[in-house]
C-alpha angles and dihedrals in degrees: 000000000000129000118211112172123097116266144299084033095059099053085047096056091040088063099049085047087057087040081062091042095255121131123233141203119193119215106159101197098189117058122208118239122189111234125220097218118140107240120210124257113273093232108105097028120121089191163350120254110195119176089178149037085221088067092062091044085061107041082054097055089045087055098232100112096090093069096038087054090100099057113101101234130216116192131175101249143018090252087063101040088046087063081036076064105038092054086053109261108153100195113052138151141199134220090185096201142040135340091264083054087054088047099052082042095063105042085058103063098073085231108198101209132021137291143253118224113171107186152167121284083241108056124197093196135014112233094190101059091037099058098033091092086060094054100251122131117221128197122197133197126170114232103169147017128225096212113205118239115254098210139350117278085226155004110299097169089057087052119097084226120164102185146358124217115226116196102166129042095232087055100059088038079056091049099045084046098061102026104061082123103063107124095211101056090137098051101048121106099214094196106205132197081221159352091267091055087046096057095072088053096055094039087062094047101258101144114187109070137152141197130214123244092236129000098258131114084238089065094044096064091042088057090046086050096052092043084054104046080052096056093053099048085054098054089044087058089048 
């Protein structure tokens, strides 16, 4: 199987796919840039809004974590809050689920203040404008981009691949943009975190395409399980 997703994701998912005795190739096909951005005093702030682990990677190479620890953290899944934790936030929550889950998170905690969102340069959903009907200010500041592949780091079409994960929209929109010569399109399982993600895939023809049940890293090995369980009882009926 594939791996799209930037490092050290990637690396990270690769090795829960061999824990379950699949084989994986990684191919990240968005790499991470640091942004220069000046990012607002911490002072003021209820809270910090993360959408990404790649967010706190950043922050920590840019050195601003250590004034933003006191901040109680809400992320939109358990992945993300689990890095939140290891850099040493204390408070931290979980959506455990999608950007609309963060969202109504968020507008259910009655914050008296605004909030932080550092964020990509590319942005999949906008949190100001969704949770300014619920009276919450949102400032956003990009911290990082997630910069698109420009070709393949090897011969895909050479690989005796079944399937590729997709956990970002931009990523499956990378991967259907360079890979229009694959001659097994139709074989292919493109094995997708949502519906949104999906869309870029089907919309490039690829036609066997799955969701996970939940957009967690744990569904999305259940989903690669059961894709390849599949494959091999297939080969065994042949």
């Amino acid at each position: 199987m594939l791996v799209t997703r930037p490092e050290p994701d990637a690396s990270e998912t690769a090795a829960r796919l061999a824990a379950l005795d699949i084989d994986a190739l990684v191919e990240p096909l968005l790499i991470a840039e640091i942004l220069t951005t000046t990012l607002p005093a911490a002072g003021g702030f209820a809270a910090l809004a993360v959408t990404s682990a790649n967010a706190l990677r950043a922050l920590h190479d840019r050195g601003e974590l250590p004034r933003l620890r006191n901040l109680p953290v809400y992320t939109v899944g358990d992945r993300t809050a689990a890095v939140a934790r290891h850099y040493g936030f204390a408070q931290v929550t979980s959506a455990d689920g999608s950007f609309g889950d963060l969202v109504a998170l968020l507008a259910r905690t009655g914050l008296a203040g605004p909030v932080l969102y550092p964020a990509a340069r590319h942005q999949s959903g906008d949190l100001g404008k969704a949770l300014a009907p619920h009276g919450i200010m949102v400032i956003t500041t990009p911290v990082y981009s997630m910069n698109p592949a420009r070709q393949f780091s090897r011969d895909l079409a050479a690989e005796p691949l079944d399937a590729a994960l997709f956990y970002s929209r931009r990523t499956a929109e990378t991967f259907a943009g360079l890979a229009g010569n694959l001659r097994n399109k139709s074989k292919l399982g493109m094995l997708c975190m949502s519906e949104a993600i999906a869309e870029p895939l089907i919309a490039a023809h690829f036609v066997r395409v799955s969701l996970a049940e939940h957009p967690s890293e744990g569904a999305m090995m259940a989903l690669a399980l059961s894709f390849a369980r599949d494959q091999k009882m297939g080969m065994i009926g042949q």
